[in-house]
PLY file of the C-alpha trace (Angstrom):
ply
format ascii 1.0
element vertex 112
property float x
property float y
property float z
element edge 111
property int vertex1
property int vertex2
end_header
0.00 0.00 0.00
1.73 3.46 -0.82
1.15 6.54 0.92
-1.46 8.74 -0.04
0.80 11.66 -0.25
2.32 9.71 -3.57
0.32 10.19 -6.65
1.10 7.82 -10.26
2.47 9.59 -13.26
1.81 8.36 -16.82
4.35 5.66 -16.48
2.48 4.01 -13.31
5.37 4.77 -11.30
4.41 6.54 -8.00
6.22 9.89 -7.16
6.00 11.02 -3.50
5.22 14.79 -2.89
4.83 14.57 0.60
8.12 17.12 0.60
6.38 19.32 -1.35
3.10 19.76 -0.23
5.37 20.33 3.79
7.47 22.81 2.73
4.44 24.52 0.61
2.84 24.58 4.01
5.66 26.15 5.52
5.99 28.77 2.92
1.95 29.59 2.57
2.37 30.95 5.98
1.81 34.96 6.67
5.42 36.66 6.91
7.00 33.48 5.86
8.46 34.24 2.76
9.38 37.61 3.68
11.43 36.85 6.62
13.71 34.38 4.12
13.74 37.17 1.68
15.06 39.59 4.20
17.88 37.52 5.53
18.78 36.37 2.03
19.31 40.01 0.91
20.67 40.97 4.07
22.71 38.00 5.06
23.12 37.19 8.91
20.85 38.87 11.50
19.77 39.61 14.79
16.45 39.21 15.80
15.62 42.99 15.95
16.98 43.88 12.71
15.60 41.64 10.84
11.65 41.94 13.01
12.62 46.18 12.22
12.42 45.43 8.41
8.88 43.77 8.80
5.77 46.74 9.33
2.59 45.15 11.19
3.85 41.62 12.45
3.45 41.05 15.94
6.72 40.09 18.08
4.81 36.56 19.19
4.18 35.90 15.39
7.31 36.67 14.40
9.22 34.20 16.70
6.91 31.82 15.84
7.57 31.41 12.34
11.43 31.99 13.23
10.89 28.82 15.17
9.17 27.29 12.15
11.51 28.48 9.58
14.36 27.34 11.73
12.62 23.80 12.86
11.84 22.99 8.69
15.90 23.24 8.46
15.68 26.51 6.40
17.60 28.84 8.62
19.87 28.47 11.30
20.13 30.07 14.58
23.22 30.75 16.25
24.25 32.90 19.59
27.13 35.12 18.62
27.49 36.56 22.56
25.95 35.52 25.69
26.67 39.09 27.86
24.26 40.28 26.34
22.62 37.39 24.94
22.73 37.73 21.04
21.48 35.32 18.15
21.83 35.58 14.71
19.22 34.14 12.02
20.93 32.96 8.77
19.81 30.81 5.88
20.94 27.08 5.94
22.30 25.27 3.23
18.64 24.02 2.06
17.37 27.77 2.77
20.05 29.13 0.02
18.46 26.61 -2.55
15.07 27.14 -1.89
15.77 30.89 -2.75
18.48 30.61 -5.54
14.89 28.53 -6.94
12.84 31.18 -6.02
14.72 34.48 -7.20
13.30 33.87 -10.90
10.17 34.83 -9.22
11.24 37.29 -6.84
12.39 39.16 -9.87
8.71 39.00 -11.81
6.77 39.95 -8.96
9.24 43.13 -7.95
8.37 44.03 -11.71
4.78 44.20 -11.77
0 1
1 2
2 3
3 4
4 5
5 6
6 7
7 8
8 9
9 10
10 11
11 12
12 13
13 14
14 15
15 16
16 17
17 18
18 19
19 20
20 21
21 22
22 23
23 24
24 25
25 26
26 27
27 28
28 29
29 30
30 31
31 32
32 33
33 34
34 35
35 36
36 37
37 38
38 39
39 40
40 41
41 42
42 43
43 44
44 45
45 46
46 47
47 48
48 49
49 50
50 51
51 52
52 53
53 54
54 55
55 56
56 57
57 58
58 59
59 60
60 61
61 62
62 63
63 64
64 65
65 66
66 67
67 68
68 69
69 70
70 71
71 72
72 73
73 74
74 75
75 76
76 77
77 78
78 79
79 80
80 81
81 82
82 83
83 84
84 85
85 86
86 87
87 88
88 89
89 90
90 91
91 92
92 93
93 94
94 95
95 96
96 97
97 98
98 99
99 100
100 101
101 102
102 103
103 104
104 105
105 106
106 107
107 108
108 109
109 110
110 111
């Protein structure tokens, strides 16, 4: 029996798009795309300058999809000092893919 997440193509084969239809739920979240879009243009951040770059997103609903973003394996949280305590948000290896796939449409929408 084969999961329902994998559908036949014309060959009968089965192709499994459980990975896509996760990480299209990740990235049909509010904010979602714009936080990876900010630290891809802006590299490595701290919390507040990257949650400064966003107008109307609450602080709880930004950490939570910083959480998300960083629990899918798409960025990567690291503390840079502990006195004060300082983290910085950057893309993981999976993240930089996901938007070297995406800039193509980045770069139609930012034209319309």
């Amino acid at each position: 029996m084969k999961p329902k997440c994998c559908l036949k193509n014309e060959i009968e084969k089965p192709i499994c798009v459980c990975s896509y239809e996760e990480l299209f739920s990740i990235l049909g979240k509010k904010w979602v795309v714009l936080i990876l879009r900010i630290i891809h243009i802006f590299g490595s951040s701290g919390y507040n300058e990257i949650f400064n770059k966003i107008s109307g997103i609450t602080p709880k609903a930004f950490g939570d999809k910083l959480r998300i973003l960083e629990n899918s394996g798409l960025i990567e949280r690291k503390v840079v000092s502990e006195q004060p305590l300082r983290t910085e948000y950057s893309l993981s290896f999976e993240g930089e893919k996901l938007l070297a796939s995406l800039g193509p449409f980045f770069d139609e929408v930012l034209k319309l």
